[in-house]
Every structure is written in structure tokens, then in C-alpha cells.
N, C-alpha and C positions, 0 to 999 in steps of 0.2 A: 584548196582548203576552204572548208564552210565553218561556221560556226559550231555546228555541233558532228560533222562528220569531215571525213576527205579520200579524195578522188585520185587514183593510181593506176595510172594505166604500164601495165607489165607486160613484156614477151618475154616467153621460154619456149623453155623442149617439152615434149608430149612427156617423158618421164618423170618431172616435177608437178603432181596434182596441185590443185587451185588452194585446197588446207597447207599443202606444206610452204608453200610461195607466199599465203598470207602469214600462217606463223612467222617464216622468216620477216618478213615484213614489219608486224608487231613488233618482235624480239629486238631488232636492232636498230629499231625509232626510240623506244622505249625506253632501251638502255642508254641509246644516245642525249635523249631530253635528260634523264635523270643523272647523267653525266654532266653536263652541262649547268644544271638548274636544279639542283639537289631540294629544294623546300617544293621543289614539284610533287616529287614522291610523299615527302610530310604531308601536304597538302589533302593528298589523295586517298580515302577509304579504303587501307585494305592494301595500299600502295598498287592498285592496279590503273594502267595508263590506258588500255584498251578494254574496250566491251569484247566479250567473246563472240556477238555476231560481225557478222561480214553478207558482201554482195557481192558474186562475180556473172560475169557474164563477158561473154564472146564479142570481139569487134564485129565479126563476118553478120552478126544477129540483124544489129541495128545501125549499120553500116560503115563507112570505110574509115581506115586506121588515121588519116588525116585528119577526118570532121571531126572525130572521139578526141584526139589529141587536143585540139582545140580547143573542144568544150572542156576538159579534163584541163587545162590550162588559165583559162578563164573564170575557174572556181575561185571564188573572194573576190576577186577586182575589185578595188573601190575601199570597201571596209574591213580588208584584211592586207592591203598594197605594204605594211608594212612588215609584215611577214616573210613576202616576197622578196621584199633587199636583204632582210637577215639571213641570208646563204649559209651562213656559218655553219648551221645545224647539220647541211647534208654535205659541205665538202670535208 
């Protein structure tokens, strides 16, 4: 997690396109934070939690599924570490 975006690295099946994986994605952070943390939504213009763009790309591109996980890992260290111990949001 960065400050203004974050990083996910997902495997599926050829039958789940990369639109429907991130939809799902969106839909059920969203709904989870706003669960959670209701003045989130107040908060928010429009009460939308996501920007409608996105980035995907292939591990095979820019190479192997270990180094990507890493760095996809590594996103925030330091200035978001406490983020990191609040598990709560994804168990």
C-alpha cells in the first residue's frame, strides 16, 4: 500500500478477465472499509472508494512470481508499517 494507490498481486483462471478480478477487488475492499469505518464513506465525494482506472500486467512480462511478490510486499514499509499490523480489515 502506497499513499495514493496499492499493489495486488492475484492468480486465477484464464476464464476470469483482468476487469472482472479487479471489479471483484474493488467491490469487496470497499464494502469491507465502509463496513468497518462508516464516516469513510461520508467522507468521500460521491461516496466512491475507488478511481475507475486500474493497472494490470503479467508476472511472465517483467519477471518471476517471487521477485513481484516481494516488491508487491514491500509497498509502504516504514510510513504505512502501521497499516500492516491492522490485519483486521482482510481477515
Amino acid at each position: 500500500m502506497e499513499e495514493n494507490h496499492v499493489h495486488f498481486l492475484v492468480q486465477s483462471v484464464p476464464m476470469y478477465s483482468p476487469t472482472k478480478i479487479v471489479r471483484a477487488i474493488k467491490s469487496i475492499t470497499a464494502k469491507r472499509i465502509f463496513l468497518m469505518c462508516p464516516v469513510v464513506k461520508d467522507a468521500l465525494w460521491g461516496g466512491e472508494f475507488w478511481t475507475k482506472g486500474y493497472f494490470v500486467n503479467t508476472v511472465s512480462k517483467h519477471g518471476n512470481e517471487s521477485v513481484i511478490s516481494e516488491y508487491v510486499k514491500g509497498q509502504g514499509k516504514g510510513k504505512y508499517e502501521e497499516l500492516y499490523r491492522q490485519q483486521e480489515l482482510f481477515e
